[in-house]
N, CA, C and O atoms as a CHARMM CRD file, in Angstrom:
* protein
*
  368
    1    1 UNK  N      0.83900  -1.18400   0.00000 PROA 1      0.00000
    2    1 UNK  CA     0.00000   0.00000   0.00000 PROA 1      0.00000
    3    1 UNK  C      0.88200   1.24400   0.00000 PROA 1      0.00000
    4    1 UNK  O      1.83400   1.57200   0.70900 PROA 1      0.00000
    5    2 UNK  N      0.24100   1.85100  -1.05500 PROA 2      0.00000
    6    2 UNK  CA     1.78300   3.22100  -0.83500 PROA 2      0.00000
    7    2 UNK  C      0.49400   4.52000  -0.70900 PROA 2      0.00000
    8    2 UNK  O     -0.41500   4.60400  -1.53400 PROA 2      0.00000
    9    3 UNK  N      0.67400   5.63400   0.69500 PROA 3      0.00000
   10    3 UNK  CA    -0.11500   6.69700   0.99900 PROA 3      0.00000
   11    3 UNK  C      0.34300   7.36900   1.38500 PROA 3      0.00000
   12    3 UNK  O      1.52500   7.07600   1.56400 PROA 3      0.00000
   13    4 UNK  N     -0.07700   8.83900   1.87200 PROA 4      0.00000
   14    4 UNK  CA     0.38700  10.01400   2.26000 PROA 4      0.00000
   15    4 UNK  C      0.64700  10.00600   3.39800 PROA 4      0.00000
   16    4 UNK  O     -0.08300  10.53200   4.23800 PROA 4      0.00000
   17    5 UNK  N      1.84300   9.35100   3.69800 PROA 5      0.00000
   18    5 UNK  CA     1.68300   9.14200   5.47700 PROA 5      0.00000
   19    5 UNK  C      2.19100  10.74900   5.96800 PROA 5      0.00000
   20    5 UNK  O      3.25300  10.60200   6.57300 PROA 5      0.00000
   21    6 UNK  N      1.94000  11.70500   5.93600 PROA 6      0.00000
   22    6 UNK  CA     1.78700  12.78500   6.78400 PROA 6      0.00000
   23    6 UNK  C      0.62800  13.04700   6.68600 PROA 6      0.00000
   24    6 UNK  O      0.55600  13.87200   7.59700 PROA 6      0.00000
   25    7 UNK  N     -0.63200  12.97200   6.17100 PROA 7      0.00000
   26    7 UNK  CA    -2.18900  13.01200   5.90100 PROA 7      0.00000
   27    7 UNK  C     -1.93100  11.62300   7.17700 PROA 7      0.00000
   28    7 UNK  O     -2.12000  12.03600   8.32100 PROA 7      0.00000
   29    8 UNK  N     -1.62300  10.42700   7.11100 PROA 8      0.00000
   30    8 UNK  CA    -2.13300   9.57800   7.62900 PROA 8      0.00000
   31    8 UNK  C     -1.58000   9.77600   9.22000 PROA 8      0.00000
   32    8 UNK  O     -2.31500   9.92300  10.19700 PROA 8      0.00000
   33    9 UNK  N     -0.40800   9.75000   9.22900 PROA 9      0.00000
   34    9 UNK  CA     0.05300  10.10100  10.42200 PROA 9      0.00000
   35    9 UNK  C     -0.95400  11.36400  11.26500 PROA 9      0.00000
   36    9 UNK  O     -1.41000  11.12400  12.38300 PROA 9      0.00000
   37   10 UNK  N     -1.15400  12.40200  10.71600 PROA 10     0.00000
   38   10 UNK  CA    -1.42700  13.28700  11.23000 PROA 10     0.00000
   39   10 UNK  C     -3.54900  13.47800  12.00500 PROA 10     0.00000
   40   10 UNK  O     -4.11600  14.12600  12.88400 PROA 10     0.00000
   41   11 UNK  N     -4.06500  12.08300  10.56800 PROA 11     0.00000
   42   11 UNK  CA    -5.40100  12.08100  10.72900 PROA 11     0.00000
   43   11 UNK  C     -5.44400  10.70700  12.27000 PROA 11     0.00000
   44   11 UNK  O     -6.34700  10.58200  13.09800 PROA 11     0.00000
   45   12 UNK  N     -4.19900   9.92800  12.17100 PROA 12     0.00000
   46   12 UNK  CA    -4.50100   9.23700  13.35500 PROA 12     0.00000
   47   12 UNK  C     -4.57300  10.09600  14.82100 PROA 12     0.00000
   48   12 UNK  O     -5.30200   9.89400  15.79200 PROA 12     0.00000
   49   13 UNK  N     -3.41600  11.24800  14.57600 PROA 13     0.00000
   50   13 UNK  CA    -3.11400  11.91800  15.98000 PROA 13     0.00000
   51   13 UNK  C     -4.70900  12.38200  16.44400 PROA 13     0.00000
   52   13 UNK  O     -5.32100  12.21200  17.49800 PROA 13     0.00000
   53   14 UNK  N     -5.10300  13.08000  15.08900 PROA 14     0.00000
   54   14 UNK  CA    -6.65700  13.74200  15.83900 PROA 14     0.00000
   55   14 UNK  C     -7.90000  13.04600  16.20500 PROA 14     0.00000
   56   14 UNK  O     -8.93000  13.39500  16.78200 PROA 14     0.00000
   57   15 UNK  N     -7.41700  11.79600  15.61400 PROA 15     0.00000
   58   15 UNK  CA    -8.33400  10.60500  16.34300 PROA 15     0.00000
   59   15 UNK  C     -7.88200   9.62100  17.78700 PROA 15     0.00000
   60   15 UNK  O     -8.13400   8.48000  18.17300 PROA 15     0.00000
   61   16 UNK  N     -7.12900  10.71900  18.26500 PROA 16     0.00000
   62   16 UNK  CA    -6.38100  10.09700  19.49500 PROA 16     0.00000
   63   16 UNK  C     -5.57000   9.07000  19.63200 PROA 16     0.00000
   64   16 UNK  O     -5.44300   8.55100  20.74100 PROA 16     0.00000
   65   17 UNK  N     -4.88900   8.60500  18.53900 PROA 17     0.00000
   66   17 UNK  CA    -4.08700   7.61100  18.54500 PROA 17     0.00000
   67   17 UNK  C     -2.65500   8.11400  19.18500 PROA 17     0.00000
   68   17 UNK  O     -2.41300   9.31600  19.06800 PROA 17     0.00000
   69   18 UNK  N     -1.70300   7.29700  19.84300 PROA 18     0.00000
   70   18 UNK  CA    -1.01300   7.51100  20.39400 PROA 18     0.00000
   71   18 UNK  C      0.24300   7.04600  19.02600 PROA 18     0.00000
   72   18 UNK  O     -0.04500   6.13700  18.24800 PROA 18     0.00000
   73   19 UNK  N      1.51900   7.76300  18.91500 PROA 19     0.00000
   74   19 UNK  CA     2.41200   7.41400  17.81000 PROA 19     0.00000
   75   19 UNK  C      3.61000   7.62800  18.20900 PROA 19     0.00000
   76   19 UNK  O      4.05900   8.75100  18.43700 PROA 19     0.00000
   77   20 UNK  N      4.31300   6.42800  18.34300 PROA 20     0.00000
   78   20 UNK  CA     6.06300   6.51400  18.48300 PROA 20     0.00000
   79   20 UNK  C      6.59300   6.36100  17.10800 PROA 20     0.00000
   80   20 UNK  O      6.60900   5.58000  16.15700 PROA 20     0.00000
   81   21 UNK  N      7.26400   8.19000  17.73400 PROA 21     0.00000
   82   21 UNK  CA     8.32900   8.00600  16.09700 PROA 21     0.00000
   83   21 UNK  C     10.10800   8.13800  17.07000 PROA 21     0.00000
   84   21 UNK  O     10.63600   8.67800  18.04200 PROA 21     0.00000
   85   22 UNK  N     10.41500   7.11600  15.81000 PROA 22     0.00000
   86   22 UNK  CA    11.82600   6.95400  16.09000 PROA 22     0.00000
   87   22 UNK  C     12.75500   8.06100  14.97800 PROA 22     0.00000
   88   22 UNK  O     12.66100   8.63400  13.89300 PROA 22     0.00000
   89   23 UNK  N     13.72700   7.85300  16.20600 PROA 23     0.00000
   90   23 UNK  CA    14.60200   9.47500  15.06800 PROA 23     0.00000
   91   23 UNK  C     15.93000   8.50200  14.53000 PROA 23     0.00000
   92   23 UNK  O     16.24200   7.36100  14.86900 PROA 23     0.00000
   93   24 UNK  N     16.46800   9.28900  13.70900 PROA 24     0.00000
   94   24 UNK  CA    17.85600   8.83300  13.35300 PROA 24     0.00000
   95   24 UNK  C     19.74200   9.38800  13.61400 PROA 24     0.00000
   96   24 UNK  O     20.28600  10.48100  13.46100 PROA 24     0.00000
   97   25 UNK  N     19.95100   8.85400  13.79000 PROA 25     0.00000
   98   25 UNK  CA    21.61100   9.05400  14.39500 PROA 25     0.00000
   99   25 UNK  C     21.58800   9.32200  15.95700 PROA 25     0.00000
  100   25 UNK  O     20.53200   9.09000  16.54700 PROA 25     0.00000
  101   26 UNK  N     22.61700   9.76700  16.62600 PROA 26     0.00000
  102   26 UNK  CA    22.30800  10.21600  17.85700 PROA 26     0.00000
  103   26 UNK  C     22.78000  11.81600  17.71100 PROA 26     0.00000
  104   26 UNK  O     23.09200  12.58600  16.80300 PROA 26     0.00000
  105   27 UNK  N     22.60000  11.84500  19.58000 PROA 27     0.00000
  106   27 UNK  CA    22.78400  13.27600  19.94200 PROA 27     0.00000
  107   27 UNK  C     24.16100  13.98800  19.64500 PROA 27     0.00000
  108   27 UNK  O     24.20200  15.14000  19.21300 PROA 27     0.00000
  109   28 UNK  N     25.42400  13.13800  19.93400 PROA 28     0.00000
  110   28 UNK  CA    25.91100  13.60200  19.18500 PROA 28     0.00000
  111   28 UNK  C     26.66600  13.94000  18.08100 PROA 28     0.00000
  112   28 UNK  O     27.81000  14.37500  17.95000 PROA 28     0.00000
  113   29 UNK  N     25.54500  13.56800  17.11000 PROA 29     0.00000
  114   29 UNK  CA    25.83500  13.76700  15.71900 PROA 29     0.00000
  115   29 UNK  C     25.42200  14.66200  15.49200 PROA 29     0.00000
  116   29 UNK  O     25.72100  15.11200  14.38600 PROA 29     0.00000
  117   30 UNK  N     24.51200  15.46400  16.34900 PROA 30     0.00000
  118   30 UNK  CA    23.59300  16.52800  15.37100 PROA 30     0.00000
  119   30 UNK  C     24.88800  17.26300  15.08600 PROA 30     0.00000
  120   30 UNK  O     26.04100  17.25300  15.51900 PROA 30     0.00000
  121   31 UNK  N     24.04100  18.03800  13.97600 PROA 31     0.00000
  122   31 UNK  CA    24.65000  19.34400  12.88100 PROA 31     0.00000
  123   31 UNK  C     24.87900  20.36600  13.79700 PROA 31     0.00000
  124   31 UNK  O     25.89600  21.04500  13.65500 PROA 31     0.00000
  125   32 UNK  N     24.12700  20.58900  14.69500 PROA 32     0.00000
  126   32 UNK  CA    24.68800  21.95700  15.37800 PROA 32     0.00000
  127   32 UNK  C     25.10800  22.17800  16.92800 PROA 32     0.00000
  128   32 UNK  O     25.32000  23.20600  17.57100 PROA 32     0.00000
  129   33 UNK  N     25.14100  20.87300  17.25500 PROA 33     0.00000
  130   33 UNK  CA    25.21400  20.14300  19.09100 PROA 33     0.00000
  131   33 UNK  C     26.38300  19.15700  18.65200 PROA 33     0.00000
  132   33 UNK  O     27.28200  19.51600  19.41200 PROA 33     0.00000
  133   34 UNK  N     26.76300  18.40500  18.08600 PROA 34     0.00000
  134   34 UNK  CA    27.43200  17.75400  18.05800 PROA 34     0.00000
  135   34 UNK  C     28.85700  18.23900  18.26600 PROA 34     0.00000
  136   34 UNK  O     29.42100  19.24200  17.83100 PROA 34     0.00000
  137   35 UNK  N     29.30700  17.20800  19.08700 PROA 35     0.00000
  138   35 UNK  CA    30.93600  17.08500  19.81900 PROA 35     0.00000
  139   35 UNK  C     31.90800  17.50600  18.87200 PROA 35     0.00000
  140   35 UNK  O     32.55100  18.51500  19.16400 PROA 35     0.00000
  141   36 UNK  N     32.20400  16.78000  17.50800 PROA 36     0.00000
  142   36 UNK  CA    33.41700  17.15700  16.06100 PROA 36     0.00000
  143   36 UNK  C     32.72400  17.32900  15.15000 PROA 36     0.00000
  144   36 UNK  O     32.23000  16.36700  14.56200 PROA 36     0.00000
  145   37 UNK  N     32.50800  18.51000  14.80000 PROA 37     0.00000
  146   37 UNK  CA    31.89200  18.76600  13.13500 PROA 37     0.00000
  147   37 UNK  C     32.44400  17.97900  12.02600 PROA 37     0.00000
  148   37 UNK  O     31.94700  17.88000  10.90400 PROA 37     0.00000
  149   38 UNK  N     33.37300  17.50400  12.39200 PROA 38     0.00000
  150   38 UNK  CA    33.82200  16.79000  10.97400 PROA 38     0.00000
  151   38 UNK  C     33.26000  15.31200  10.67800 PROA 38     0.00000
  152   38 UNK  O     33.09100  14.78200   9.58000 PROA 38     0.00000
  153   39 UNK  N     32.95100  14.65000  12.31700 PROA 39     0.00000
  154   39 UNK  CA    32.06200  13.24200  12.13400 PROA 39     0.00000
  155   39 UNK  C     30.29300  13.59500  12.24500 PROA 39     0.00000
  156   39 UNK  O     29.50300  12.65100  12.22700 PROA 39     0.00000
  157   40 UNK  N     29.74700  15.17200  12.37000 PROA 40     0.00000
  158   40 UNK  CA    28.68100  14.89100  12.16800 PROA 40     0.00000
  159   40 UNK  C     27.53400  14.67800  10.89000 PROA 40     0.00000
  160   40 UNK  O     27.81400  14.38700   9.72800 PROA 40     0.00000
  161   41 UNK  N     26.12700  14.91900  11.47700 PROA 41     0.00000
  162   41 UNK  CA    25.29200  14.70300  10.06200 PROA 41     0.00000
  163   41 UNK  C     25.17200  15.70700   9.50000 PROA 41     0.00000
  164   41 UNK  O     26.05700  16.51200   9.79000 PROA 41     0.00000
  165   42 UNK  N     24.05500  16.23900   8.40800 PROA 42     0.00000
  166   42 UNK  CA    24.07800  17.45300   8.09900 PROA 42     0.00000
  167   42 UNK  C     23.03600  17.87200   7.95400 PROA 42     0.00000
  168   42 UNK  O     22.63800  18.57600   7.02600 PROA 42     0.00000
  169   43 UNK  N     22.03300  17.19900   9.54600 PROA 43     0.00000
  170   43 UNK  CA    20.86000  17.78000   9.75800 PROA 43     0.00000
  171   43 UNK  C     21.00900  18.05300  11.90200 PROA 43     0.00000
  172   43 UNK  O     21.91500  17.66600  12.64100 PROA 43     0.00000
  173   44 UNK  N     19.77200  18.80700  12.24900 PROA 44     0.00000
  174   44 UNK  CA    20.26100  18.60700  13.39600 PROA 44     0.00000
  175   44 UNK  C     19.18200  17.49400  14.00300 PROA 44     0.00000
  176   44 UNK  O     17.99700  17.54100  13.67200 PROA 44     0.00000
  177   45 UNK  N     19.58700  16.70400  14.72700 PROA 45     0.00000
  178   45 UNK  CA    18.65900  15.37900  15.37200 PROA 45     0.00000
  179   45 UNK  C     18.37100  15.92100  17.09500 PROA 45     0.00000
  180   45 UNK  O     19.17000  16.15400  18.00200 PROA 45     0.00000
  181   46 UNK  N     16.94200  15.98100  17.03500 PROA 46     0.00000
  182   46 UNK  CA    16.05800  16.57800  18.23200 PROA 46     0.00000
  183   46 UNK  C     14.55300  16.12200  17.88300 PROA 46     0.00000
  184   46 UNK  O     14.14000  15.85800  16.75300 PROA 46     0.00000
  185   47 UNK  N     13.67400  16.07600  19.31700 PROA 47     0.00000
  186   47 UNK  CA    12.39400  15.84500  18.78300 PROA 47     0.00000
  187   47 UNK  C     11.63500  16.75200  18.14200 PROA 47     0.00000
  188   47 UNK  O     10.42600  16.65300  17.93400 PROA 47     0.00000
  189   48 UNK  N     12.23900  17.50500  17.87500 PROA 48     0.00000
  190   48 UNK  CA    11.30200  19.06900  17.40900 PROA 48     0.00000
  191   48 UNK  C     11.40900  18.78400  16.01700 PROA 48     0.00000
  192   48 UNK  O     10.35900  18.91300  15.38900 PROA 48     0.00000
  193   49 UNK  N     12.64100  18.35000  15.23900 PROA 49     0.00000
  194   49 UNK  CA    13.18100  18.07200  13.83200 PROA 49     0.00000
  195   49 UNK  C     12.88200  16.42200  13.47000 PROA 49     0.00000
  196   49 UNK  O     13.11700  16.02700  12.32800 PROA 49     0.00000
  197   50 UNK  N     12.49100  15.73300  14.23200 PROA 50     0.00000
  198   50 UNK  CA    12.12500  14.55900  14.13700 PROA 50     0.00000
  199   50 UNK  C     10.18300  14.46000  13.57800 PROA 50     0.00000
  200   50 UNK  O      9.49300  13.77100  12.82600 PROA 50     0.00000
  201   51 UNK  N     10.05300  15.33300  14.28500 PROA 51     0.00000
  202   51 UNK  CA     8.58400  15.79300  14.34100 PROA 51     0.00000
  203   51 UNK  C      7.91500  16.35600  12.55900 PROA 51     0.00000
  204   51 UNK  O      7.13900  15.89700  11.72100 PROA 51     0.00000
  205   52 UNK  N      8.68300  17.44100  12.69400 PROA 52     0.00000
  206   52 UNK  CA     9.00100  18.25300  11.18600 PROA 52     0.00000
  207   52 UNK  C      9.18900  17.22000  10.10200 PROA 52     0.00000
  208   52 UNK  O      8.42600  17.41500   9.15600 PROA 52     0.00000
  209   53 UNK  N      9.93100  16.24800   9.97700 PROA 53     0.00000
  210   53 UNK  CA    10.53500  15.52600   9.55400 PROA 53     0.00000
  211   53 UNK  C      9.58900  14.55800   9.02200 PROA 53     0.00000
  212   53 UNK  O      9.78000  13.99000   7.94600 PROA 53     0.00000
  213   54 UNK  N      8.44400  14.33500   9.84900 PROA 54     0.00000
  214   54 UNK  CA     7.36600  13.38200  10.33400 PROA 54     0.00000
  215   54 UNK  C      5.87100  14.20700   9.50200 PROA 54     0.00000
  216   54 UNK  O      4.77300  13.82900   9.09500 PROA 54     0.00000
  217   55 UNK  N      6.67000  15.56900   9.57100 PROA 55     0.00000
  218   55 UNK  CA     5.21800  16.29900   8.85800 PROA 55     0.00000
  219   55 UNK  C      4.26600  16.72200  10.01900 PROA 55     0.00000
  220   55 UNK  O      3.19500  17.26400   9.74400 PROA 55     0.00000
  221   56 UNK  N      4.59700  16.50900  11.18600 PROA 56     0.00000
  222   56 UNK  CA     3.59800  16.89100  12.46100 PROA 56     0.00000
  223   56 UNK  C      4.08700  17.91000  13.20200 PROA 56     0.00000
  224   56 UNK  O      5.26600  18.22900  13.35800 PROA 56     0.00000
  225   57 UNK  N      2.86600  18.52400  13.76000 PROA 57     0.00000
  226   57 UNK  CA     2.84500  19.77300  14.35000 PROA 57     0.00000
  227   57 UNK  C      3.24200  19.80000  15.95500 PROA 57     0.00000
  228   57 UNK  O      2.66500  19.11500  16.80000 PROA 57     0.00000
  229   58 UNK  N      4.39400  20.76800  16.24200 PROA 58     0.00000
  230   58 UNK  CA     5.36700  20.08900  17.41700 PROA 58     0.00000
  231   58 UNK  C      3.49200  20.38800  18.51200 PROA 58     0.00000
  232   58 UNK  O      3.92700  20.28000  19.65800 PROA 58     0.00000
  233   59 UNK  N      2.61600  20.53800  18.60300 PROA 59     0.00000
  234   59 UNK  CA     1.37400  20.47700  19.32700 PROA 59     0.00000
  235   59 UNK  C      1.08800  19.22100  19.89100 PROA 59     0.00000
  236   59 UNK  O      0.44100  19.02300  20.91900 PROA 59     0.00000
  237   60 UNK  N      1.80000  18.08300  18.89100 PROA 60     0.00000
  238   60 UNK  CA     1.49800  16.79500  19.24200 PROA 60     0.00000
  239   60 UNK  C      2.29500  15.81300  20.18600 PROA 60     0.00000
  240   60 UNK  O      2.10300  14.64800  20.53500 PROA 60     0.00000
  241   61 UNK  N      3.20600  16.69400  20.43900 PROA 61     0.00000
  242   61 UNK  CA     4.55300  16.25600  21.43800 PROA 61     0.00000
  243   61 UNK  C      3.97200  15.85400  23.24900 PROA 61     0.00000
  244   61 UNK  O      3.57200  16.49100  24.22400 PROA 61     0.00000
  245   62 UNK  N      4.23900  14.44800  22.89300 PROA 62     0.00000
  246   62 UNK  CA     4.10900  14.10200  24.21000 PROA 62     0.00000
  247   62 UNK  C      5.24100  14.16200  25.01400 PROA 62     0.00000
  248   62 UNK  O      6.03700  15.07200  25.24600 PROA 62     0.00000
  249   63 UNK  N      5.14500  12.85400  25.44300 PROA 63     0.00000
  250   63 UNK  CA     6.51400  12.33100  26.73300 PROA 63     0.00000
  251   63 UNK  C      7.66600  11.75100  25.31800 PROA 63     0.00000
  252   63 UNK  O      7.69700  10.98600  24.35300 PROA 63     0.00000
  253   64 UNK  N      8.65100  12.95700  26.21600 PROA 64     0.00000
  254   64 UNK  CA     9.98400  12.31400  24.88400 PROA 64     0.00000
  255   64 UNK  C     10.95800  11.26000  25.87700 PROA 64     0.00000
  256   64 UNK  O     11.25200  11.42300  27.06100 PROA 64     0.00000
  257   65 UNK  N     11.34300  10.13000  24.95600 PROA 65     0.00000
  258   65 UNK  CA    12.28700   8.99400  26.07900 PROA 65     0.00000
  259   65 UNK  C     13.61800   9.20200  24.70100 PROA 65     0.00000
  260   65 UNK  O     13.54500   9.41200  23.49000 PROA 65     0.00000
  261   66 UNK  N     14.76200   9.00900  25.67500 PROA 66     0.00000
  262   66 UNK  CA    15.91500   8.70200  25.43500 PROA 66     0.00000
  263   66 UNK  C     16.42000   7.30400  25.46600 PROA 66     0.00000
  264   66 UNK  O     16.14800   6.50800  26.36500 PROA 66     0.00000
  265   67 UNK  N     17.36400   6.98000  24.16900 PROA 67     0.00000
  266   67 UNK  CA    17.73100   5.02800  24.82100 PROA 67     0.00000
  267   67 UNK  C     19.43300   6.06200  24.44400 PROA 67     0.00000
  268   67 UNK  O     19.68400   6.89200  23.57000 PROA 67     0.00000
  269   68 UNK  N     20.25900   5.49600  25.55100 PROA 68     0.00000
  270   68 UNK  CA    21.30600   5.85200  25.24700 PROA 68     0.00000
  271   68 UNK  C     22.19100   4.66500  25.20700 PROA 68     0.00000
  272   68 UNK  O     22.14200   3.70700  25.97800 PROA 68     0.00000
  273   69 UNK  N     23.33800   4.91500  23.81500 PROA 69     0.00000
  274   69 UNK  CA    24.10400   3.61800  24.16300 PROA 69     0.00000
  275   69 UNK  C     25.43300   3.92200  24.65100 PROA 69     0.00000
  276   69 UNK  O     26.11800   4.90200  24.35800 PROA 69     0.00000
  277   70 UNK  N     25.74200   2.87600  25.50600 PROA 70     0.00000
  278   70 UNK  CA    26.75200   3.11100  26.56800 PROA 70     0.00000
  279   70 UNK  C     28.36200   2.61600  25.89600 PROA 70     0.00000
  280   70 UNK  O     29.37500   2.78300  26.57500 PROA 70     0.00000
  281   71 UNK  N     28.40300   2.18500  24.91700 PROA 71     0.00000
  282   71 UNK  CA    29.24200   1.87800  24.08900 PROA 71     0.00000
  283   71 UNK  C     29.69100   2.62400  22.59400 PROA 71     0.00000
  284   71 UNK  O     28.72800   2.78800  21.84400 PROA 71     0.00000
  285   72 UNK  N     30.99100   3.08700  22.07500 PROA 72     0.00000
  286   72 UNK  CA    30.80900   3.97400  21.15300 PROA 72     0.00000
  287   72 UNK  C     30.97700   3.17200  19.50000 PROA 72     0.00000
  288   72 UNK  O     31.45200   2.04500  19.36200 PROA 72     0.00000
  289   73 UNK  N     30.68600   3.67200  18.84000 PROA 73     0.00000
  290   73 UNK  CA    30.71500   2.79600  17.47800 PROA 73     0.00000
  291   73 UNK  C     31.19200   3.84900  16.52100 PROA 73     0.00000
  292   73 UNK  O     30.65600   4.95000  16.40300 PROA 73     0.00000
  293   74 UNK  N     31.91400   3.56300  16.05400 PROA 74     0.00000
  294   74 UNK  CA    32.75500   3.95400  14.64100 PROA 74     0.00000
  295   74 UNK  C     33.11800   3.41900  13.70500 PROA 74     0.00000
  296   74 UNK  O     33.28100   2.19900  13.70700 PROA 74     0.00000
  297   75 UNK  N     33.32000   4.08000  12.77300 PROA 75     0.00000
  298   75 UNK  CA    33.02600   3.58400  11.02300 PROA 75     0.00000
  299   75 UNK  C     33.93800   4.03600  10.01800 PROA 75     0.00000
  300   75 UNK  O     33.83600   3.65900   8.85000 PROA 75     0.00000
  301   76 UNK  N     35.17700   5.13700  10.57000 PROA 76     0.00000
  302   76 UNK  CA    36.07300   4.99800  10.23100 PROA 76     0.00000
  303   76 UNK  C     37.71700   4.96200  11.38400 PROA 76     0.00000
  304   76 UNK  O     37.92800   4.20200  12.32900 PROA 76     0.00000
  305   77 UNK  N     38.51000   5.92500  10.90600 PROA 77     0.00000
  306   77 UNK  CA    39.61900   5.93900  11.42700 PROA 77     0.00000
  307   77 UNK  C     40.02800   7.18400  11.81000 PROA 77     0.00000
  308   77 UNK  O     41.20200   7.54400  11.89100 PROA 77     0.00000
  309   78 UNK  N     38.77000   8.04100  12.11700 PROA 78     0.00000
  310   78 UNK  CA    39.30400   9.52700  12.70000 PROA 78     0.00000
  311   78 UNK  C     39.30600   9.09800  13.98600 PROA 78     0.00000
  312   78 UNK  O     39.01600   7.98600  14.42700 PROA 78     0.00000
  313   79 UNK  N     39.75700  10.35400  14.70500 PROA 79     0.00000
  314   79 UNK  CA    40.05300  10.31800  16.22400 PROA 79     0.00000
  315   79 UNK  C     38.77000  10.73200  16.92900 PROA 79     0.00000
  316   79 UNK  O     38.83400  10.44500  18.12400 PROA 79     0.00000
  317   80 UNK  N     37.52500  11.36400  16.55000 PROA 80     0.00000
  318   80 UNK  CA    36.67500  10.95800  17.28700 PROA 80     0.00000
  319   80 UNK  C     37.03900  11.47600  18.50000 PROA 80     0.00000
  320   80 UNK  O     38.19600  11.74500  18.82300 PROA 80     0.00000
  321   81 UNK  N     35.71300  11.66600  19.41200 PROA 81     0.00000
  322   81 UNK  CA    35.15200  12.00600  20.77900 PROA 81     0.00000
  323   81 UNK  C     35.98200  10.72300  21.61200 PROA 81     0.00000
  324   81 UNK  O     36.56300  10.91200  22.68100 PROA 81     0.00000
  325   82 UNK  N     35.91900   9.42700  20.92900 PROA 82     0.00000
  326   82 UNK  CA    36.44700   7.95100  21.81400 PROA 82     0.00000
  327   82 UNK  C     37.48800   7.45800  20.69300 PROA 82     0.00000
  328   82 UNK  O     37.20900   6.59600  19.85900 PROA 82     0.00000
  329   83 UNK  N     38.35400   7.92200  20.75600 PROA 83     0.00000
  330   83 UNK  CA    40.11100   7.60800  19.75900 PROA 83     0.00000
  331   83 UNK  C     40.31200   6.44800  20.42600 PROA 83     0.00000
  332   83 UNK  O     40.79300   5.66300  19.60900 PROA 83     0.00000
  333   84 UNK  N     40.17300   5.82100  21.69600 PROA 84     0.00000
  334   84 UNK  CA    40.45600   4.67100  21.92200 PROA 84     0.00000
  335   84 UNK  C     39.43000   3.42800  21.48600 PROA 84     0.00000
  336   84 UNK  O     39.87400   2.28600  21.60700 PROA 84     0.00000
  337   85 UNK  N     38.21800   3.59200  21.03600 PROA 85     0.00000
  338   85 UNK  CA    37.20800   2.82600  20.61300 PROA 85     0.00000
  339   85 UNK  C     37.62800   2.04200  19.37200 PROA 85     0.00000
  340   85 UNK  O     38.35300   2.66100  18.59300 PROA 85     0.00000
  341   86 UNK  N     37.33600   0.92900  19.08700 PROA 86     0.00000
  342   86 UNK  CA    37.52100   0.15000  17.83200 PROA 86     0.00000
  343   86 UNK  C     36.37000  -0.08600  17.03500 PROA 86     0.00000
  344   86 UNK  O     35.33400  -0.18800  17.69200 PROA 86     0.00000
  345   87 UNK  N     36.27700  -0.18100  16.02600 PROA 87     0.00000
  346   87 UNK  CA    35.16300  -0.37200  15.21100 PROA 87     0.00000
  347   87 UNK  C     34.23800  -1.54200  15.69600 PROA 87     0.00000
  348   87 UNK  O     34.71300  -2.52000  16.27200 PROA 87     0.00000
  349   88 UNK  N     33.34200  -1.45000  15.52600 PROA 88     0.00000
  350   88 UNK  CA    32.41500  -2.53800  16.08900 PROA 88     0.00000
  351   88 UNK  C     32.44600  -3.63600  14.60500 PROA 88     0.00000
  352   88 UNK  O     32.43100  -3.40700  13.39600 PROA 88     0.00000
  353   89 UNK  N     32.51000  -5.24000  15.67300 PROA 89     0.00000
  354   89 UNK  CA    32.44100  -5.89700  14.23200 PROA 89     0.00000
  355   89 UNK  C     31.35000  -7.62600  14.56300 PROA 89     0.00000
  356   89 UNK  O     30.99900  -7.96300  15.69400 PROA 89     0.00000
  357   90 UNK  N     31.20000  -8.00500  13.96300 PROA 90     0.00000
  358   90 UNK  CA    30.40800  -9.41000  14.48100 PROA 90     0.00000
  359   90 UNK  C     31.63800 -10.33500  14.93600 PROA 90     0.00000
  360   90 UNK  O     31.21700 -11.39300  15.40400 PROA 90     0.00000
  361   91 UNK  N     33.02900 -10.24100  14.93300 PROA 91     0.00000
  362   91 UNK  CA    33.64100 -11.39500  14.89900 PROA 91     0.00000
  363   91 UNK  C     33.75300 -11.07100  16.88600 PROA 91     0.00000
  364   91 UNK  O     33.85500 -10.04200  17.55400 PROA 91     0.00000
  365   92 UNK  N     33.66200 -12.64000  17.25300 PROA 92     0.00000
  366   92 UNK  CA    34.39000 -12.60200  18.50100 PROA 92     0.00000
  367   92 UNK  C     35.66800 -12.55300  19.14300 PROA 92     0.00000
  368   92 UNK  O     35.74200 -12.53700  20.37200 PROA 92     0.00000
């Protein structure tokens, strides 16, 4: 089924539906908060821009939750916020 999910998203909110949206990258990656401009994105990541993003009106903002990960992950070979971190890999 392919639809206007900001029409759809937005006609569930006013029918009281409750909606978890998930954002992308972390905190600090954003574009304008983030720790090294040179490893961030080139948007800024917050629920306000997650929202926007979503096509919904920040009016609809409930309870915002955080998952933080306690481990750092990298993808290349800059020095990074954690220069001592190794790339994350499946091997044991």
């Amino acid at each position: 089924m392919i639809d206007d999910t900001v029409w759809m998203v937005n006609d569930l909110l006013q029918r009281g539906v409750t909606i978890l949206c998930e954002m992308t990258q972390g905190f600090d990656l954003d574009l304008e908060h983030g720790i090294d401009p040179e490893f961030c994105t080139s948007k800024m990541i917050n629920p306000a821009m997650a929202m926007a993003e979503a096509g919904v009106s920040p009016k609809w903002l409930g309870d915002v939750y955080g998952v933080l990960r306690p481990f750092p992950v990298r993808h290349d070979e800059g020095t990074y916020l954690y220069a001592e971190a190794k790339p994350l890999t499946w091997d044991l």
